[in-house]
LONUTOR-523311 format. One record per residue (C-alpha): residue number from 1; residue in three letters; z, x, y. Coordinates in nm, 3 decimals. Layout:
N
[NUM; "ALA"; [Z; X; Y]]
...
***
This chain:
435
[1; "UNK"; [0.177; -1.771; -2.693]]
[2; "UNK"; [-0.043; -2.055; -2.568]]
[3; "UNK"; [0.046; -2.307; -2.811]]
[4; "UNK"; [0.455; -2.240; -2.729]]
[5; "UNK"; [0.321; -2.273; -2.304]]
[6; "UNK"; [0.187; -2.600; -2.438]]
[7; "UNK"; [0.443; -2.735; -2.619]]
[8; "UNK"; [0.695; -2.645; -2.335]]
[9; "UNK"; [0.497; -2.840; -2.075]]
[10; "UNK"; [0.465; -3.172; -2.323]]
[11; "UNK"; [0.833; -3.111; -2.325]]
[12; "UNK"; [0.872; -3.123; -1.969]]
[13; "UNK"; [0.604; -3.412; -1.951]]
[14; "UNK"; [0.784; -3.645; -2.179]]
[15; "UNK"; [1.125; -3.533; -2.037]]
[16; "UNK"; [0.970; -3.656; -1.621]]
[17; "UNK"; [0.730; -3.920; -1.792]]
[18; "UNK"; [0.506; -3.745; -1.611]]
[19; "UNK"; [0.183; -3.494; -1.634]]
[20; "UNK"; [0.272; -3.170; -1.624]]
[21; "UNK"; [0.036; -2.882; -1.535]]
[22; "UNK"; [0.182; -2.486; -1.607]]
[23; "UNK"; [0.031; -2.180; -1.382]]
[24; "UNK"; [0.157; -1.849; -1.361]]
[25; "UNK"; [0.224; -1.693; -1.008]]
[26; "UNK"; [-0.119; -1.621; -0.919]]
[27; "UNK"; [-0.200; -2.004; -0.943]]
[28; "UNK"; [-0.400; -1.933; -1.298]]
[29; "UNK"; [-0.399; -2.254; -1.504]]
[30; "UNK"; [-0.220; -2.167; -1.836]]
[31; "UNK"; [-0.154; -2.516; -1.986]]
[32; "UNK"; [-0.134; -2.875; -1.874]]
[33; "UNK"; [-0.044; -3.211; -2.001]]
[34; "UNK"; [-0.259; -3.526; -2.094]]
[35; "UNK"; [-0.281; -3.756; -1.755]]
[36; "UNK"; [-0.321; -4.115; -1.758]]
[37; "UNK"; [-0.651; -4.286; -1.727]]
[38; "UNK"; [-0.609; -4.559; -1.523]]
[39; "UNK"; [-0.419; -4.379; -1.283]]
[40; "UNK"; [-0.688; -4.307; -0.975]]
[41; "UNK"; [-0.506; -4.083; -0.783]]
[42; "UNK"; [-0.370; -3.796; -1.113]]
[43; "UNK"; [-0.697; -3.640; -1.062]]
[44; "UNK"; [-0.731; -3.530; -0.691]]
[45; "UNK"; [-0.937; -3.249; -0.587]]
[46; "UNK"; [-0.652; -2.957; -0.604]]
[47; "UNK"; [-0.533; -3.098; -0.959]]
[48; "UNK"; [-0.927; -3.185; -1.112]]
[49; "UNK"; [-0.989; -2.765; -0.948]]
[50; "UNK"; [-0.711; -2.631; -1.141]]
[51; "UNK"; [-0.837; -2.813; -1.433]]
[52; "UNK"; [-1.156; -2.740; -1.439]]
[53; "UNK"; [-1.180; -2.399; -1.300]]
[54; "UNK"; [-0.831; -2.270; -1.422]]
[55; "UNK"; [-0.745; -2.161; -1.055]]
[56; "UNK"; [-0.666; -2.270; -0.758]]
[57; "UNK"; [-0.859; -2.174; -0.430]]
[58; "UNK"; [-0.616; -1.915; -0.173]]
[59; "UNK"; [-0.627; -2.191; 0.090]]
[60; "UNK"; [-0.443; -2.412; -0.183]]
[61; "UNK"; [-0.207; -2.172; -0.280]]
[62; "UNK"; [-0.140; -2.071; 0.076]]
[63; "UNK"; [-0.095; -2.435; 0.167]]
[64; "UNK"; [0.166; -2.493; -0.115]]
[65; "UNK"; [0.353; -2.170; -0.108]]
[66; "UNK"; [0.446; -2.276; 0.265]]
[67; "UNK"; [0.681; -2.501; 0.142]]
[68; "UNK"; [0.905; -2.219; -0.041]]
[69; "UNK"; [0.826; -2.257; -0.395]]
[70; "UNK"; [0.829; -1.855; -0.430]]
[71; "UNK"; [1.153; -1.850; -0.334]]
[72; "UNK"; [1.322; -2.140; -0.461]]
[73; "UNK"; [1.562; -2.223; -0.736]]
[74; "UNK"; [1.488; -2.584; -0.798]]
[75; "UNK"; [1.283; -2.822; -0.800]]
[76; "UNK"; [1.048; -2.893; -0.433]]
[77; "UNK"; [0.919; -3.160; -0.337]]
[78; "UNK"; [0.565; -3.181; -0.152]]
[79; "UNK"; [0.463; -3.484; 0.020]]
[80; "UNK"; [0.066; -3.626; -0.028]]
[81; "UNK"; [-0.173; -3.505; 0.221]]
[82; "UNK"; [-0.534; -3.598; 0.181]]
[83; "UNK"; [-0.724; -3.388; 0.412]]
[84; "UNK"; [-0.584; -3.099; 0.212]]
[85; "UNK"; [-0.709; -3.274; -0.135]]
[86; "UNK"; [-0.339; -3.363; -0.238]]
[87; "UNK"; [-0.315; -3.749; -0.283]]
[88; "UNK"; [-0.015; -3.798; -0.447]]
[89; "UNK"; [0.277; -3.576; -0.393]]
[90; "UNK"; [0.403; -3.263; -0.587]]
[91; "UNK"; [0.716; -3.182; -0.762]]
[92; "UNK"; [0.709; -2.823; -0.839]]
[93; "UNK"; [0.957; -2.647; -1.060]]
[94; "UNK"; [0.970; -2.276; -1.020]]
[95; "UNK"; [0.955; -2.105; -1.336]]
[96; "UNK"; [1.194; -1.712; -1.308]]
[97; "UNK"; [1.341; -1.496; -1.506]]
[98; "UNK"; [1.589; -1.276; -1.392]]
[99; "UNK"; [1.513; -1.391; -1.049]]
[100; "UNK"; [1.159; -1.335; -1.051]]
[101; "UNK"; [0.907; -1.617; -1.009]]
[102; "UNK"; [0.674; -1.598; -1.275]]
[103; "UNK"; [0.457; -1.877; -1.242]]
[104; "UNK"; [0.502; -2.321; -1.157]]
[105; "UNK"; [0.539; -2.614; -1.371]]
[106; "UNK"; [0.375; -2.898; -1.101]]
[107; "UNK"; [0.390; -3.279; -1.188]]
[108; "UNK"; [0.263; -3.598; -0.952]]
[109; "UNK"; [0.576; -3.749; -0.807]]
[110; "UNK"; [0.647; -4.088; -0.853]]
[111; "UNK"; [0.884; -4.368; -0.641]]
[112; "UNK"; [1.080; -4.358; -0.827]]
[113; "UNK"; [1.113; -4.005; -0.901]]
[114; "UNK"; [1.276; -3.852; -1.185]]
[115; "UNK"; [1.667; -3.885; -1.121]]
[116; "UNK"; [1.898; -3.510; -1.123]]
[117; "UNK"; [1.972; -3.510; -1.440]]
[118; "UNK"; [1.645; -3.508; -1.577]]
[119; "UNK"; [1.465; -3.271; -1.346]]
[120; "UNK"; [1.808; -2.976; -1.473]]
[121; "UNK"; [1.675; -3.057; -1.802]]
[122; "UNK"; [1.334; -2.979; -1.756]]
[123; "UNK"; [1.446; -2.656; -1.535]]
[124; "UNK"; [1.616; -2.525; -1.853]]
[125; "UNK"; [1.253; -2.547; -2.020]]
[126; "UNK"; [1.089; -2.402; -1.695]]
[127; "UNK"; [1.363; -2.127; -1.790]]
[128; "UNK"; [1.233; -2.040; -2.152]]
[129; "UNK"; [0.879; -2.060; -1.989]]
[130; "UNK"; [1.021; -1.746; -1.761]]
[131; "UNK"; [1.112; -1.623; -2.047]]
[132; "UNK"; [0.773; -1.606; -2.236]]
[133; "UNK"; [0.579; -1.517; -1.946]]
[134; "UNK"; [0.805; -1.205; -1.839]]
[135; "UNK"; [0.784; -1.095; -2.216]]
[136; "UNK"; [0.407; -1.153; -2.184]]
[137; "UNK"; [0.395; -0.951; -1.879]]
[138; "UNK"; [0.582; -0.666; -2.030]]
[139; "UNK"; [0.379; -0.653; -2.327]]
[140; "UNK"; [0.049; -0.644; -2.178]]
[141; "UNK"; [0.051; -0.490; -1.844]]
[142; "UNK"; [-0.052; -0.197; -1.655]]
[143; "UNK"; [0.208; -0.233; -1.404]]
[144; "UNK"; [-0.120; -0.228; -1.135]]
[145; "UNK"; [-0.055; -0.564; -1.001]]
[146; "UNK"; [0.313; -0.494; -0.952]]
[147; "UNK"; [0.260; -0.163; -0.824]]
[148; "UNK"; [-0.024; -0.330; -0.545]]
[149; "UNK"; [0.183; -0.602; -0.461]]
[150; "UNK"; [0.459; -0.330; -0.346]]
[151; "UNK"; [0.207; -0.195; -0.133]]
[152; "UNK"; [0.042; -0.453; 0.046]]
[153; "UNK"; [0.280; -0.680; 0.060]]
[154; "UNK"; [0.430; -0.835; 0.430]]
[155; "UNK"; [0.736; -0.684; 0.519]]
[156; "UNK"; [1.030; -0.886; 0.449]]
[157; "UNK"; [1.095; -1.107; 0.126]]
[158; "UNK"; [0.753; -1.073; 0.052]]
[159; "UNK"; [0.781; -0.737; -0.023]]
[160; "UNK"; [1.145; -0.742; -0.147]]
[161; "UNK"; [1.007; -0.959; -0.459]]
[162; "UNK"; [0.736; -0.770; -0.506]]
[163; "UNK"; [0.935; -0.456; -0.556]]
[164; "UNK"; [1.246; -0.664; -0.785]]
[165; "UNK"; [0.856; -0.784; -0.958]]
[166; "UNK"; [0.841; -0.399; -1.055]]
[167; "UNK"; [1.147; -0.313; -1.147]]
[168; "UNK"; [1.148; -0.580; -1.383]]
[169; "UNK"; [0.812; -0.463; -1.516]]
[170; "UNK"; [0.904; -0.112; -1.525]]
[171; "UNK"; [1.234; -0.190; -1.738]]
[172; "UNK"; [1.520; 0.108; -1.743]]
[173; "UNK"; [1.234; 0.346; -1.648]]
[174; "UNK"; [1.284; 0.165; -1.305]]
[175; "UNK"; [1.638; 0.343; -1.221]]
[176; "UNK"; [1.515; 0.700; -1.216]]
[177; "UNK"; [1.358; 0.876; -0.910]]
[178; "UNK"; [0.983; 0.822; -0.843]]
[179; "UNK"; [0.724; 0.974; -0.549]]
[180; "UNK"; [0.432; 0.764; -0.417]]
[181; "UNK"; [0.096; 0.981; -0.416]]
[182; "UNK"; [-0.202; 0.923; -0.175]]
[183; "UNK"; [-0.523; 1.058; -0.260]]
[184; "UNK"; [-0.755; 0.968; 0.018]]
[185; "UNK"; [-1.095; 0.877; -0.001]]
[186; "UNK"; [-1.083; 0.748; -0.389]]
[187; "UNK"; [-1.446; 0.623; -0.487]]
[188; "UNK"; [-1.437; 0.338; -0.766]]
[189; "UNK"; [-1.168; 0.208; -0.995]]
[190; "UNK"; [-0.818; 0.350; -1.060]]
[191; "UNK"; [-0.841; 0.614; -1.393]]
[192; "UNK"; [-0.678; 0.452; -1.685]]
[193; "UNK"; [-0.378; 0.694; -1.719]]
[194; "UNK"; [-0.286; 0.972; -1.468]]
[195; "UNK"; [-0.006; 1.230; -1.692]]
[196; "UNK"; [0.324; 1.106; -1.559]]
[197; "UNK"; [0.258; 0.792; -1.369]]
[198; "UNK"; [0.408; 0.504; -1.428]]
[199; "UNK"; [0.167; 0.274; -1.223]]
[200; "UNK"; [-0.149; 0.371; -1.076]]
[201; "UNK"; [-0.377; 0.115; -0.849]]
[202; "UNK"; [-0.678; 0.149; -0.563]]
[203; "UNK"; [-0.565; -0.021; -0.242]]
[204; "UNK"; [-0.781; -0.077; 0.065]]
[205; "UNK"; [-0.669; 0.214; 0.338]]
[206; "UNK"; [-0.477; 0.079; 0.625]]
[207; "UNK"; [-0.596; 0.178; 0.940]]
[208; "UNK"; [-0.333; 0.293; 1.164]]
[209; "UNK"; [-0.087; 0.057; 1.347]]
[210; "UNK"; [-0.208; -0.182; 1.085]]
[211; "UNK"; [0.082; -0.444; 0.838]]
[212; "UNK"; [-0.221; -0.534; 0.658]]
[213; "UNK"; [-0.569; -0.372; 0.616]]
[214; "UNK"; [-0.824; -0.426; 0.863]]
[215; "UNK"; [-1.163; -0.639; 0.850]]
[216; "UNK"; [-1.398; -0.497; 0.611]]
[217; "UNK"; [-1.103; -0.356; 0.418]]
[218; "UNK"; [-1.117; -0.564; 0.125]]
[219; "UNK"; [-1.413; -0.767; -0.033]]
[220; "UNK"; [-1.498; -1.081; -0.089]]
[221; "UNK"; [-1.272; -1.093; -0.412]]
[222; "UNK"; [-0.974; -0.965; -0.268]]
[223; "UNK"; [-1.031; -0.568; -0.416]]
[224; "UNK"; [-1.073; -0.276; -0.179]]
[225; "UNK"; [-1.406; -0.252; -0.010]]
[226; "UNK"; [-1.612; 0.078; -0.117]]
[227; "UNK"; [-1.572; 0.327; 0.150]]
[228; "UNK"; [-1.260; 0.219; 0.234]]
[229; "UNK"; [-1.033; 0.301; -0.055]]
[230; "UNK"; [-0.712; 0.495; -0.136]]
[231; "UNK"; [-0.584; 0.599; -0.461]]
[232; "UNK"; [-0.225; 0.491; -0.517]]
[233; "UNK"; [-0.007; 0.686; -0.797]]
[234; "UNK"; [0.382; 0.626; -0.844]]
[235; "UNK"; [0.486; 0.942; -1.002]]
[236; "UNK"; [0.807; 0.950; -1.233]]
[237; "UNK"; [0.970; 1.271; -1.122]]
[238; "UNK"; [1.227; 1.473; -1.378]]
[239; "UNK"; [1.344; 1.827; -1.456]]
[240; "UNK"; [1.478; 2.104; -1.214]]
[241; "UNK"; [1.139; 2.076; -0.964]]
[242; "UNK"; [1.139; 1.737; -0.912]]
[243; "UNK"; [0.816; 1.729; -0.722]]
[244; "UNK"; [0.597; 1.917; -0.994]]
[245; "UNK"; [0.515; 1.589; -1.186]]
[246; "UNK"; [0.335; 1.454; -0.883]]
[247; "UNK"; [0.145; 1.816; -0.833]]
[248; "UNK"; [0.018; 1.782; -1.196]]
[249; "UNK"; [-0.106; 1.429; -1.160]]
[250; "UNK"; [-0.291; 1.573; -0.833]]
[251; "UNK"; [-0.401; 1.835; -1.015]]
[252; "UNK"; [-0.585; 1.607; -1.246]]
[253; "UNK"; [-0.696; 1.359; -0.991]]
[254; "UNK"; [-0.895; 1.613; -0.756]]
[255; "UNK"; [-1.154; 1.878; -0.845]]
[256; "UNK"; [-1.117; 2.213; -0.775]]
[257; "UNK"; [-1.382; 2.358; -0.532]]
[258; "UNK"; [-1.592; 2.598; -0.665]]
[259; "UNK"; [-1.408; 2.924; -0.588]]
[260; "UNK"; [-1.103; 2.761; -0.501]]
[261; "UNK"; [-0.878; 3.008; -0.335]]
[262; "UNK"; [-0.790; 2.801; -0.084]]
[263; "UNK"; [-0.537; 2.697; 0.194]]
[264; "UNK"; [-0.189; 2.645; 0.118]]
[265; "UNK"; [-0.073; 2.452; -0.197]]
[266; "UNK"; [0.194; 2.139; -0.234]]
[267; "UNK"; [0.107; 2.093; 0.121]]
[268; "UNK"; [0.276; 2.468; 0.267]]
[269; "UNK"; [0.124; 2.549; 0.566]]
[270; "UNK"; [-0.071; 2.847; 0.601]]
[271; "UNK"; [-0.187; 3.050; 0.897]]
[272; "UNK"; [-0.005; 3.284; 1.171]]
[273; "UNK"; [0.251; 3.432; 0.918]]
[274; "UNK"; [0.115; 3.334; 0.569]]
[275; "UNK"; [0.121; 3.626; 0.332]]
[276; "UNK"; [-0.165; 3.457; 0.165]]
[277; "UNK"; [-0.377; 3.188; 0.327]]
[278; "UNK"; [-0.497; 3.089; -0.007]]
[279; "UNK"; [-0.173; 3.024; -0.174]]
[280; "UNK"; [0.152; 2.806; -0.132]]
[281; "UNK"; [0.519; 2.878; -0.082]]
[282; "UNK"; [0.516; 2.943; -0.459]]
[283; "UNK"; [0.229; 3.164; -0.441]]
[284; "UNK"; [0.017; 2.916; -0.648]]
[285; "UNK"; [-0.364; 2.842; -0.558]]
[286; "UNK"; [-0.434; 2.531; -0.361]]
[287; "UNK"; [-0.526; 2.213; -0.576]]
[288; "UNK"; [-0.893; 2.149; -0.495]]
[289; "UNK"; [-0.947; 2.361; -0.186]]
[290; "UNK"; [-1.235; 2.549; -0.072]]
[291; "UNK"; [-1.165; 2.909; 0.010]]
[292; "UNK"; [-1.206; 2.807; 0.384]]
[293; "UNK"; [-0.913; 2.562; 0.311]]
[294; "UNK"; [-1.137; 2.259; 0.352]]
[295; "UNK"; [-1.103; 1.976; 0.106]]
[296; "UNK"; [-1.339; 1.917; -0.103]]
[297; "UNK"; [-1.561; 1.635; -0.017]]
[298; "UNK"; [-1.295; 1.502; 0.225]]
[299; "UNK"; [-1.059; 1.416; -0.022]]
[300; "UNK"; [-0.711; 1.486; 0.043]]
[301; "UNK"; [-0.358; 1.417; -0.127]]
[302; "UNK"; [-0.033; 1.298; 0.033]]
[303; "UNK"; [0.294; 1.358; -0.199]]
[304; "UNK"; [0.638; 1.155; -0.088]]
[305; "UNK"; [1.000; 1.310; -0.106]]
[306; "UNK"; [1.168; 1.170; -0.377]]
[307; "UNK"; [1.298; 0.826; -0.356]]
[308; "UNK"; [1.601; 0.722; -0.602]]
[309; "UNK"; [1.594; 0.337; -0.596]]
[310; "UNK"; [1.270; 0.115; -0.569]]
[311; "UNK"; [1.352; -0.011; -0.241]]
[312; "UNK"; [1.206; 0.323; -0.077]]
[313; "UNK"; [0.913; 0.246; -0.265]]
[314; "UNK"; [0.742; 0.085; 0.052]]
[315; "UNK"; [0.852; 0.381; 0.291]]
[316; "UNK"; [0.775; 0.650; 0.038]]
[317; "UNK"; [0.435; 0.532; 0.037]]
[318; "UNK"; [0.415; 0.540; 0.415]]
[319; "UNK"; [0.503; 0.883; 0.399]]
[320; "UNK"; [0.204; 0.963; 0.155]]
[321; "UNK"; [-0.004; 0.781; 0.350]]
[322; "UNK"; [0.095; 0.968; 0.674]]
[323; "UNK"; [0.065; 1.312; 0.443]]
[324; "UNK"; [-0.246; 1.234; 0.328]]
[325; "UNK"; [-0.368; 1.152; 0.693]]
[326; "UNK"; [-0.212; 1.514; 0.803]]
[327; "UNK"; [-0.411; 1.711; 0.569]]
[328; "UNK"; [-0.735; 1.530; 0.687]]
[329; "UNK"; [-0.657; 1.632; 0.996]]
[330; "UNK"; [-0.494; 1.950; 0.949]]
[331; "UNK"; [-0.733; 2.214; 0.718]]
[332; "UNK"; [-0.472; 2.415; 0.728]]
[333; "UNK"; [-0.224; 2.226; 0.580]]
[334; "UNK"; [-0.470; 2.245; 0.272]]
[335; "UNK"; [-0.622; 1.951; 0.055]]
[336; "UNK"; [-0.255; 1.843; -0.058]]
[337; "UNK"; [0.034; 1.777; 0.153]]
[338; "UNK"; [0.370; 1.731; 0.122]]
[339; "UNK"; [0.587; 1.464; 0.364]]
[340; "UNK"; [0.822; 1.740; 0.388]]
[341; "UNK"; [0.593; 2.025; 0.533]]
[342; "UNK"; [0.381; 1.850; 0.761]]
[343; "UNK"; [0.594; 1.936; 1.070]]
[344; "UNK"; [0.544; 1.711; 1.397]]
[345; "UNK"; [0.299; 1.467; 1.179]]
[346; "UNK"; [0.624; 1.351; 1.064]]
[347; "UNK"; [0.748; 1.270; 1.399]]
[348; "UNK"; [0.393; 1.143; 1.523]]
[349; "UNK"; [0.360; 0.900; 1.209]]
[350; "UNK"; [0.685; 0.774; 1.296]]
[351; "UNK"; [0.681; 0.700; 1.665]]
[352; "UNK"; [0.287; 0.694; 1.685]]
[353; "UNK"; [0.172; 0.449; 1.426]]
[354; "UNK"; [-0.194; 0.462; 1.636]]
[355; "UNK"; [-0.396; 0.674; 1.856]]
[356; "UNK"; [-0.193; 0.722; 2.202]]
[357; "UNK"; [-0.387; 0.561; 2.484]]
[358; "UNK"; [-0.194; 0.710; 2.768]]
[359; "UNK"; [-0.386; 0.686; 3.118]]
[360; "UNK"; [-0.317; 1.025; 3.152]]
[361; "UNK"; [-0.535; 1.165; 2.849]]
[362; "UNK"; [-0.789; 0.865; 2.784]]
[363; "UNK"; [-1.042; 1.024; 2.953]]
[364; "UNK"; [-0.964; 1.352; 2.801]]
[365; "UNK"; [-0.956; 1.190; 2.453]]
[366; "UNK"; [-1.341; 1.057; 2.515]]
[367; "UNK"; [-1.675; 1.088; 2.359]]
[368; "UNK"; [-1.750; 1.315; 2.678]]
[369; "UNK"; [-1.489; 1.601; 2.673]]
[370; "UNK"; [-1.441; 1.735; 2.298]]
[371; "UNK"; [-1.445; 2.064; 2.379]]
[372; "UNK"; [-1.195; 2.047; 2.641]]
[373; "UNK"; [-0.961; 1.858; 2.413]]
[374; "UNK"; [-1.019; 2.122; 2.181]]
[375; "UNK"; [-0.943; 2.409; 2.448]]
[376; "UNK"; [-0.638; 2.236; 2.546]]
[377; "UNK"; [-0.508; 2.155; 2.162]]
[378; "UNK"; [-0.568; 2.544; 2.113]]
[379; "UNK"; [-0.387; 2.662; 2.401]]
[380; "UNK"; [-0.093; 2.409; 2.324]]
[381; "UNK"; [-0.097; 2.536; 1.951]]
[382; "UNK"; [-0.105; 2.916; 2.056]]
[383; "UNK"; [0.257; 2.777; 2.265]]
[384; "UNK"; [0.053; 2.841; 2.613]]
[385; "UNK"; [-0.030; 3.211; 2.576]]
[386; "UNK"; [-0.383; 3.285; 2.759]]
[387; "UNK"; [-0.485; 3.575; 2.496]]
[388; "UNK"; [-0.408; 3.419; 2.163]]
[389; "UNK"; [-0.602; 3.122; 2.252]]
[390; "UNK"; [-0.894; 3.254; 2.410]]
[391; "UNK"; [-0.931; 3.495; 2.119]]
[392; "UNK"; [-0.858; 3.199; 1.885]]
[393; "UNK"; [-1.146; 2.988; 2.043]]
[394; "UNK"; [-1.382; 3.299; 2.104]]
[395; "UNK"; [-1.379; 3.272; 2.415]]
[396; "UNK"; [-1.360; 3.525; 2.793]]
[397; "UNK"; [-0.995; 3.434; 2.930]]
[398; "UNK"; [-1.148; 3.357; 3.218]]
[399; "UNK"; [-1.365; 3.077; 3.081]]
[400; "UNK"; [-0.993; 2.941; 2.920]]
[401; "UNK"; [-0.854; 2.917; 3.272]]
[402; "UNK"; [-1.189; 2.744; 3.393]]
[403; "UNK"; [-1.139; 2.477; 3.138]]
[404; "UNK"; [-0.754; 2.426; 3.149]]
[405; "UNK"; [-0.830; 2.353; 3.506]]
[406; "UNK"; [-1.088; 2.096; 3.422]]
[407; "UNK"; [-0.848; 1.942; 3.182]]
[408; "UNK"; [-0.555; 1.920; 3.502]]
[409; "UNK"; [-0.822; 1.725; 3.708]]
[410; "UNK"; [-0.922; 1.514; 3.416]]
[411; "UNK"; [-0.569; 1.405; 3.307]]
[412; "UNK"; [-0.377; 1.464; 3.645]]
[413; "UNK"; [-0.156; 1.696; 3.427]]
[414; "UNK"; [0.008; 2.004; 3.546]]
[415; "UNK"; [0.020; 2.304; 3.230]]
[416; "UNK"; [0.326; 2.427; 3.412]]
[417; "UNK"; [0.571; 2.164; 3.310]]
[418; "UNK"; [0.708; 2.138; 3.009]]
[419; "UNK"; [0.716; 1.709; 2.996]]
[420; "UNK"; [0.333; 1.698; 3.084]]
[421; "UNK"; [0.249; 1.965; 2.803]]
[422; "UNK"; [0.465; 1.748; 2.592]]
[423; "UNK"; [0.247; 1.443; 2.640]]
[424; "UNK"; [-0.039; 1.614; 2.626]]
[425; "UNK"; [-0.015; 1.800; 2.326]]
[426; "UNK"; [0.145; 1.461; 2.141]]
[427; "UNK"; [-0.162; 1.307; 2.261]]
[428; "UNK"; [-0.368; 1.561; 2.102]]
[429; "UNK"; [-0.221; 1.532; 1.772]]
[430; "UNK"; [-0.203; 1.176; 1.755]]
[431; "UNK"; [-0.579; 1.144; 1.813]]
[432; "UNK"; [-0.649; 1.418; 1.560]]
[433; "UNK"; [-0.386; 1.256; 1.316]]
[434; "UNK"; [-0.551; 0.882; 1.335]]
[435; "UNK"; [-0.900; 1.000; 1.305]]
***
């Protein structure tokens, strides 16, 4: 298709009589027209870049997309600026299809400029160029970038192109319900194929209370850092178990432990109650847990509910995210868990997107005192009764009592009332939940 990208842009060029230069919406050079030679300024530094290195630098495309072009219709007009490397102005026609931006068609304004007329006729060629790069898109791609740009994308228009981006690129498989899968630490690149995903990508892992990962989070090129890596699957869901798709594309994505008999499956708790620790709701083994119900090397799976329409997309995945998170901090949840049956996670992802610093519990929450945050978690978990939690923690009752009494003086707390258990036990979970 490079020869029709070419011709297009000579059309536009002889339509503006002037230079016309083509990238696509990453600010990758595709095709540009001849400039004139004894014009000193055609060649700043931003144009001779894109030229020469068939890109353009982020500060550049930062700079420009400031003025709107990713979400305009028509043509824009930039002014020069020299200290940014832009001598003579821009006009930049915004090439979409279906309203998507796909790429730019940039020329070097003139005074005059080109009059109405012939900047509409050179927007119905920026419209066939939308044309050939959607179809080129469609042809050729993983759906990764799509899928990544749903993900990290700002809040707000940002992300609302990004996901109409995807549900162009997914086509009518778009309409039908999908689940977001979090499999948490992922070491390396994303597999090729996962069995029933539509789009799979590695994104950096956002720390908590973050819009955007932290520093470190992402490398010098942009990817995720090592270390600090999720795994990212959208699952197409079908048939009368509409989660099962995701559970076999987990089941492919994480080893089983040797001797797997593990903690509960599909993210069913297990415990007090259970009739088999090792098994879920369904009675079917864990996916990759050890018979202790530990995950295997850390790595644990977060599984959405089902979302109907790609706008959820972005929530969905918070909810993997925050699953994923629970069964790291849970064992007992098991290696995989489910949004659905992660209990007061739910509630503490929602309302406690970081570690609570209360006064009250800092120094509780410290370096100095984990055992006392564990005695109190325990006794909060066992609902306040003395002998389940002293046997749980193997422990004399009276040493319990001792401790819960160091915890009151630490925190200022009083076990007796209902509000300060409250806080403390939120606190509790909260730390344990964000790491």
């Amino acid at each position: 298709m490079k020869g029709d990208y070419q011709d297009l842009v000579d059309e536009i060029s002889a339509l503006l009589g002037a230079p016309a230069t083509l990238e696509n919406r990453d600010f990758r050079l595709i095709a540009f027209g001849a400039h004139d030679s004894d014009d000193d300024l055609a060649m700043d530094p931003v144009r001779t870049r894109s030229i020469l290195t068939r890109q353009s630098t982020a500060a550049v495309r930062s700079w420009f997309e400031g003025f709107g072009i990713a979400r305009a219709t028509g043509p824009v007009r930039i002014p020069a600026a020299p200290d940014a490397g832009v001598f003579r102005g821009r006009i930049c026609l915004p090439v979409r299809y279906r309203g998507i931006v796909q790429g730019y068609v940039w020329l070097l304004d003139r005074d005059p400029g080109p009059d109405a007329e012939a900047l509409a006729a050179a927007m119905e060629v920026a419209q066939r160029i939308g044309l050939l790069l959607a179809e080129e898109a469609r042809a050729g791609a993983d759906l990764s970038r799509e899928f990544r740009a749903v993900l990290t994308a700002g809040r707000g228009w940002q992300q609302d192109m990004a996901v109409a981006a995807l549900r162009v690129a997914l086509g009518p498989g778009g309409d039908g319900p999908h689940a977001a899968v979090c499999v948490s630490p992922w070491p390396g690149e994303a597999p090729a194929s996962v069995p029933g995903a539509a789009a799979v990508c590695v994104v950096p892992w956002r720390r908590a209370g973050e819009e955007e990962p932290g520093p470190g989070a992402r490398g010098q090129d942009g990817t995720a850092a090592p270390g600090r890596q999720v795994l990212a699957v959208l699952v197409r869901l079908r048939g009368a178990d509409p989660l099962a798709p995701a559970m076999t594309a987990i089941s492919r994505l994480m080893p089983r432990a040797a001797g797997a008999g593990g903690a509960a499956g599909a993210g069913s708790p297990s415990g007090p109650g259970s009739a088999d620790p090792g098994k879920g709701a369904a009675g079917v083994p864990a996916v990759g847990v050890s018979a202790a119900g530990a995950p295997p090397g850390g790595m644990t799976a977060g599984v959405s509910d089902p979302v109907r329409a790609l706008p959820g997309l972005p929530a969905a995945w918070r909810q993997a995210e925050s699953a994923a998170r629970a069964a790291a901090a849970r064992p007992r949840l098991g290696a995989v868990a489910q949004w659905s049956a992660i209990g007061p996670y739910r509630m503490l992802a929602a309302v406690a997107e970081e570690a609570l610093d209360d006064p009250a519990t800092r120094a509780l929450l410290g370096p100095a005192h984990p055992e006392l945050a564990r005695t109190a978690e325990v006794f909060l978990d066992c609902a306040g009764q003395a002998g389940r939690a002293a046997a749980a923690l193997g422990i004399h009752r009276q040493t319990l009592y001792y401790r819960l009494a160091r915890v009151e003086q630490l925190t200022g707390l009083d076990l007796d009332e209902g509000e300060d258990r409250l806080l403390l036990h939120m606190s509790l979970k909260a730390a344990r939940l964000h790491g």
